[in-house]
Every structure is written in structure tokens, then in C-alpha cells.
PQR file of N, CA, C, O and H, with PARSE charges and radii, in Angstrom:
ATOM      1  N   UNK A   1      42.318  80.798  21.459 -0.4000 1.5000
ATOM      2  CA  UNK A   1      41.526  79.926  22.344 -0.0000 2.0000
ATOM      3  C   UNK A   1      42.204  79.811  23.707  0.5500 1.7000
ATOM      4  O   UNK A   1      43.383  80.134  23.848 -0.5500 1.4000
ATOM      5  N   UNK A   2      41.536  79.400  24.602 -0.4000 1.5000
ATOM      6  CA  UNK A   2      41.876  79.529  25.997 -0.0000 2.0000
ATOM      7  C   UNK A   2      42.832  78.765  26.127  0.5500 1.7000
ATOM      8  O   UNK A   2      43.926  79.108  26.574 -0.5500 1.4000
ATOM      9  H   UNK A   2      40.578  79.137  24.488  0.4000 1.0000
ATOM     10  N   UNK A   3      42.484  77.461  25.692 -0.4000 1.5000
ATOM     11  CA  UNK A   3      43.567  76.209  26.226 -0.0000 2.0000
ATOM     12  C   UNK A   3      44.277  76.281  25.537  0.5500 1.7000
ATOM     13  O   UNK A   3      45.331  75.802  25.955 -0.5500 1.4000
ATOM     14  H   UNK A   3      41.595  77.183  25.329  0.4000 1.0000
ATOM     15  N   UNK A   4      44.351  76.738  24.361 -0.4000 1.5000
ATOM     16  CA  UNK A   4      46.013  76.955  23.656 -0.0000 2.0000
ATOM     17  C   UNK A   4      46.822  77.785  24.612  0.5500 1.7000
ATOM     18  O   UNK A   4      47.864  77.263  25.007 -0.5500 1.4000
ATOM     19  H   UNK A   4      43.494  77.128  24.021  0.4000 1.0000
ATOM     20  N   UNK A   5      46.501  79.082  25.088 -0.4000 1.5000
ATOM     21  CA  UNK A   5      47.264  79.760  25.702 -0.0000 2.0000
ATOM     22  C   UNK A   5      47.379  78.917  27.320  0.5500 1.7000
ATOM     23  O   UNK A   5      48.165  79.466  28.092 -0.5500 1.4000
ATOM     24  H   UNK A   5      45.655  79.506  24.767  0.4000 1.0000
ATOM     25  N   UNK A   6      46.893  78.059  27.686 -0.4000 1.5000
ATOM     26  CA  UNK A   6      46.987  77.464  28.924 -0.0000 2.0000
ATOM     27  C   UNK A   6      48.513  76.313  28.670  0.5500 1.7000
ATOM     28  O   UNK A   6      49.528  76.263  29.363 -0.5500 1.4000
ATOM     29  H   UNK A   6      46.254  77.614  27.059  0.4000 1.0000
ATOM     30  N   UNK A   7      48.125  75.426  27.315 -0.4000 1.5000
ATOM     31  CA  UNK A   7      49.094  74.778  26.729 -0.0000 2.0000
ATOM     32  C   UNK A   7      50.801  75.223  26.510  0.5500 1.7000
ATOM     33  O   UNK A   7      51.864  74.606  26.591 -0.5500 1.4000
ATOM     34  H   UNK A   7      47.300  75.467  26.752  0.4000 1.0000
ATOM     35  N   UNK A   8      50.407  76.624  26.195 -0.4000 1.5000
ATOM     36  CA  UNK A   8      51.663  77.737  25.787 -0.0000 2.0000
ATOM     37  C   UNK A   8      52.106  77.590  27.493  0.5500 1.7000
ATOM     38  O   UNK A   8      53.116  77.038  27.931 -0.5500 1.4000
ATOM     39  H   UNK A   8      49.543  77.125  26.130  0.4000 1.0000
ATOM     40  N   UNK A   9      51.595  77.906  27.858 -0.4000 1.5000
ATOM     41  CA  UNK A   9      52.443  78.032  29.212 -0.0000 2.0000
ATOM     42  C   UNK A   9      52.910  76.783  30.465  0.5500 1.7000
ATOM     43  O   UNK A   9      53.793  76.700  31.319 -0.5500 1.4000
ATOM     44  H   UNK A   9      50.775  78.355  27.503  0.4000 1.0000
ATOM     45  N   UNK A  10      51.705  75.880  29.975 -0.4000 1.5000
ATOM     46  CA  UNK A  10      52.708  74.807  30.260 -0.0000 2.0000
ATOM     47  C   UNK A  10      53.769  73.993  29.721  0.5500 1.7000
ATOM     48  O   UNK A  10      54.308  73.049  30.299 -0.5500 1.4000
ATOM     49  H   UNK A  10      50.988  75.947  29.281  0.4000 1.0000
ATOM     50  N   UNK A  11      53.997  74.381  28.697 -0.4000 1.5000
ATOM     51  CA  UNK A  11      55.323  74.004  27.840 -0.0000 2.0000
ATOM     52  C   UNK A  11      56.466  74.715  28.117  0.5500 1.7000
ATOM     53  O   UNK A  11      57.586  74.240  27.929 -0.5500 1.4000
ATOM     54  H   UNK A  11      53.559  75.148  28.228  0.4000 1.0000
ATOM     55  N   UNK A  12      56.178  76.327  28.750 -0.4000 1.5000
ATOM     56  CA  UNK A  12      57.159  77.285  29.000 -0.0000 2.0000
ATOM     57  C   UNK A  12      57.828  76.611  30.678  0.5500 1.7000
ATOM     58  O   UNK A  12      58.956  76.483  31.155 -0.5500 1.4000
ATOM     59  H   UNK A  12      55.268  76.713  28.903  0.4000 1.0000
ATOM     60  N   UNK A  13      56.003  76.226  31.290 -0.4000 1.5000
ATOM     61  CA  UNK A  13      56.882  75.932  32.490 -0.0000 2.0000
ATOM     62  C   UNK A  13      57.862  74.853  32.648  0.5500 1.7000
ATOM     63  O   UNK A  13      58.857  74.656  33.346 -0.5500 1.4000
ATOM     64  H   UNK A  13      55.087  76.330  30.903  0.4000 1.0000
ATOM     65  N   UNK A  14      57.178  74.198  31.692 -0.4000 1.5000
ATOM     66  CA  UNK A  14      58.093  72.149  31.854 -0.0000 2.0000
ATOM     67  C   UNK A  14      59.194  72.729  31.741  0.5500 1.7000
ATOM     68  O   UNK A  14      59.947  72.669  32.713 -0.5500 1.4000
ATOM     69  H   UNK A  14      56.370  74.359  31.125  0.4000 1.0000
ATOM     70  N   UNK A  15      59.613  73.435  30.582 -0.4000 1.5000
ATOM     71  CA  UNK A  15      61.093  73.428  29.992 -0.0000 2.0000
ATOM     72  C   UNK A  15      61.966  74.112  30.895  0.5500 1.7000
ATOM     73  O   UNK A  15      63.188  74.000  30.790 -0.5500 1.4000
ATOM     74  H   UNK A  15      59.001  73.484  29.793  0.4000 1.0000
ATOM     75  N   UNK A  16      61.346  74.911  31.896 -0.4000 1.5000
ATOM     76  CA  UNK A  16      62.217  75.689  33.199 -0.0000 2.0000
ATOM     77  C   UNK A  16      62.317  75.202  34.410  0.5500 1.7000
ATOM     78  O   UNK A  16      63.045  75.776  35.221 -0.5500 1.4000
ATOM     79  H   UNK A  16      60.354  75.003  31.981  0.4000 1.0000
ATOM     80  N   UNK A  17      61.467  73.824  34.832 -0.4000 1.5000
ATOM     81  CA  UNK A  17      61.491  73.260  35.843 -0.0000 2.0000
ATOM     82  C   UNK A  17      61.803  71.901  35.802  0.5500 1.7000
ATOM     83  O   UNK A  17      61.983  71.541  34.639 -0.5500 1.4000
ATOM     84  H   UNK A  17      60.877  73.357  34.173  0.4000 1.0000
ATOM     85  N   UNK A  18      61.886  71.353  36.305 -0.4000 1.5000
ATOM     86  CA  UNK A  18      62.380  69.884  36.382 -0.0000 2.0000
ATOM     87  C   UNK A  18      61.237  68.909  35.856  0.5500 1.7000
ATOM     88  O   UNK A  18      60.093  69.361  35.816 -0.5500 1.4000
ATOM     89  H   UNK A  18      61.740  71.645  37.250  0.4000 1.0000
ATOM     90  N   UNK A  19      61.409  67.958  35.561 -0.4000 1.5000
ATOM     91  CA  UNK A  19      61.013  66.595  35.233 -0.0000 2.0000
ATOM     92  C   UNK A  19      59.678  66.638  36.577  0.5500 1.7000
ATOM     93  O   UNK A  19      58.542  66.673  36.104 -0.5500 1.4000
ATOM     94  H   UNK A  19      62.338  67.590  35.594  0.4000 1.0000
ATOM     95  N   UNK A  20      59.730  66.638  37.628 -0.4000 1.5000
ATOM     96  CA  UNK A  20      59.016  66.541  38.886 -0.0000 2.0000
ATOM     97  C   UNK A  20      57.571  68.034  38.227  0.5500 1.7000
ATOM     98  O   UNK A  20      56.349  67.942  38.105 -0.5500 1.4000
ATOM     99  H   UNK A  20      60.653  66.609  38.012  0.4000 1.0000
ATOM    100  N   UNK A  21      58.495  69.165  37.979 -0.4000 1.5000
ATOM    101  CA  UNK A  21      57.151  69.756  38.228 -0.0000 2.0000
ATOM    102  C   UNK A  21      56.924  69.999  36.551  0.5500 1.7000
ATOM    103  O   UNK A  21      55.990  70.743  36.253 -0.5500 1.4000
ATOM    104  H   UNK A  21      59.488  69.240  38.078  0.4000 1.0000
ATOM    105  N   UNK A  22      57.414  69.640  35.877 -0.4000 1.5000
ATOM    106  CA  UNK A  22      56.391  69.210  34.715 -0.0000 2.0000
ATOM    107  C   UNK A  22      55.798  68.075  34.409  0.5500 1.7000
ATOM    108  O   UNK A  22      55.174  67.929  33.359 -0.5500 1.4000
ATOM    109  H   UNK A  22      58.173  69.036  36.119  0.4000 1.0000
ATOM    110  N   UNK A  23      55.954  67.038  35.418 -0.4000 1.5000
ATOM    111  CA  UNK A  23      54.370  66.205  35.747 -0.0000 2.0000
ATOM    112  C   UNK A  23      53.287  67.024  36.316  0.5500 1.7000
ATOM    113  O   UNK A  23      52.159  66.999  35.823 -0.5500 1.4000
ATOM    114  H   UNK A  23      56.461  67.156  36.272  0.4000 1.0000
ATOM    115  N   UNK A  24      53.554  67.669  37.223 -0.4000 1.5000
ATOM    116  CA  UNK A  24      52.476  68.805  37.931 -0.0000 2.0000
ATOM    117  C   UNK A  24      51.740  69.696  37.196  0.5500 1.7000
ATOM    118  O   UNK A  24      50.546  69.984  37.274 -0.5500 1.4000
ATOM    119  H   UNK A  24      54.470  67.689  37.623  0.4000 1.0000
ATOM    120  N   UNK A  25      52.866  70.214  36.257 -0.4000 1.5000
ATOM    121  CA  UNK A  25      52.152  71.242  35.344 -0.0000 2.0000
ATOM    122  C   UNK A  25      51.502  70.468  34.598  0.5500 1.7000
ATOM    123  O   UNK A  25      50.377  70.969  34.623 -0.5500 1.4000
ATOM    124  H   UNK A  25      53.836  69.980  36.194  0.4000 1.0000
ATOM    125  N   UNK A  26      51.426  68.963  33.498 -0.4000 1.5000
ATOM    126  CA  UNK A  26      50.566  68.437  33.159 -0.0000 2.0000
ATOM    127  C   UNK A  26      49.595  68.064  33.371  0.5500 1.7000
ATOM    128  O   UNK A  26      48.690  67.855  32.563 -0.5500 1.4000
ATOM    129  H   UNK A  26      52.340  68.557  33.478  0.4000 1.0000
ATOM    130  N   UNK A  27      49.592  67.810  35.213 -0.4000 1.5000
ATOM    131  CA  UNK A  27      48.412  66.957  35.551 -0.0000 2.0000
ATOM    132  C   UNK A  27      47.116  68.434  35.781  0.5500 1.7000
ATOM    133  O   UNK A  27      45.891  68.321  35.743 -0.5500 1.4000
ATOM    134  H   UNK A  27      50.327  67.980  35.870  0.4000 1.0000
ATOM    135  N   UNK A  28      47.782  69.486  35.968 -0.4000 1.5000
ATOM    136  CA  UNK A  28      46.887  71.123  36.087 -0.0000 2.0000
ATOM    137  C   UNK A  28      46.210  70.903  34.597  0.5500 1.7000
ATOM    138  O   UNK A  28      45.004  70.858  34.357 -0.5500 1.4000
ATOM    139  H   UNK A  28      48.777  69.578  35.998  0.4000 1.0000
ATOM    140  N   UNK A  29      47.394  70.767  33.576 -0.4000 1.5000
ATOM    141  CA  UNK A  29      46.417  70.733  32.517 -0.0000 2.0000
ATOM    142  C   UNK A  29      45.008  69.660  31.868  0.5500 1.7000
ATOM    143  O   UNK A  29      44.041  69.804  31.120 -0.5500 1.4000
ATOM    144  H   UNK A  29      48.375  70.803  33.770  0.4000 1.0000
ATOM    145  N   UNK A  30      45.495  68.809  32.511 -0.4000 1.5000
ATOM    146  CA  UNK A  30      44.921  67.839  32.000 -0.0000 2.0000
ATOM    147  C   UNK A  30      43.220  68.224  33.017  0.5500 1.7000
ATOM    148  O   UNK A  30      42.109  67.859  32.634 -0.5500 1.4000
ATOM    149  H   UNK A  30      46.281  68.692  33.118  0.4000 1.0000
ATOM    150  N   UNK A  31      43.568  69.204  34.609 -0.4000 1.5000
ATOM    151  CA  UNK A  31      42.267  69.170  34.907 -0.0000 2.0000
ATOM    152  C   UNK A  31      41.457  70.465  34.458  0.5500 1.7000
ATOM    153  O   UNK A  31      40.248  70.607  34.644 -0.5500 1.4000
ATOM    154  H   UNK A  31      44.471  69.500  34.920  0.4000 1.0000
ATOM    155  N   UNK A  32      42.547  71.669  33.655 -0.4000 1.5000
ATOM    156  CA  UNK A  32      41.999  72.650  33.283 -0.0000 2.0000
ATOM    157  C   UNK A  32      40.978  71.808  31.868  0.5500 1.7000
ATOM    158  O   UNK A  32      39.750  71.869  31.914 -0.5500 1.4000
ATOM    159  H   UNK A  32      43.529  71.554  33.504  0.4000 1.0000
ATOM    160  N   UNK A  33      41.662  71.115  30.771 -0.4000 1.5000
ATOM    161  CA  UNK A  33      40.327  71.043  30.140 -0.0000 2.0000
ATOM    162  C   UNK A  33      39.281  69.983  30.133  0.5500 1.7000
ATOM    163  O   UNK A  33      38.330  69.803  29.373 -0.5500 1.4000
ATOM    164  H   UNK A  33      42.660  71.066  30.734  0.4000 1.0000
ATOM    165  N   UNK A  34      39.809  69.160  31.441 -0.4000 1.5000
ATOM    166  CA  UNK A  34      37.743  68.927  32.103 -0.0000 2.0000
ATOM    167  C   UNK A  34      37.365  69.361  32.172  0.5500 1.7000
ATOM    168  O   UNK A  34      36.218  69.126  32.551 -0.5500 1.4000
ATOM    169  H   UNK A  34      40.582  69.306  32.058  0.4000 1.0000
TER
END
């Protein structure tokens, strides 16, 4: 499914970037599955 693999990669990004841009990468996700 799409958003699994969207999910997969925002978990890859949090864990390589800081606290700051894994709020960012969450808030992308949260508007990818609106």
C-alpha cells in the first residue's frame, strides 16, 4: 500500500535527522493521507 511505503520512509527519515525535521516529516505525513 502506498502509505505504508510513505510511513517506511518517514521513520527512515526521523531517525537520521533531528527532532526539528522529524516534526516536518510528520506533519508531510499527516497531509499525504488527507
Amino acid at each position: 500500500a502506498p502509505n505504508t511505503a510513505e510511513l517506511k520512509i518517514c521513520r527512515v527519515n526521523r531517525n537520521s535527522g533531528s527532532c526539528l525535521g522529524g516534526d516536518e516529516i510528520f506533519l508531510l505525513c499527516d497531509k499525504v493521507q488527507k
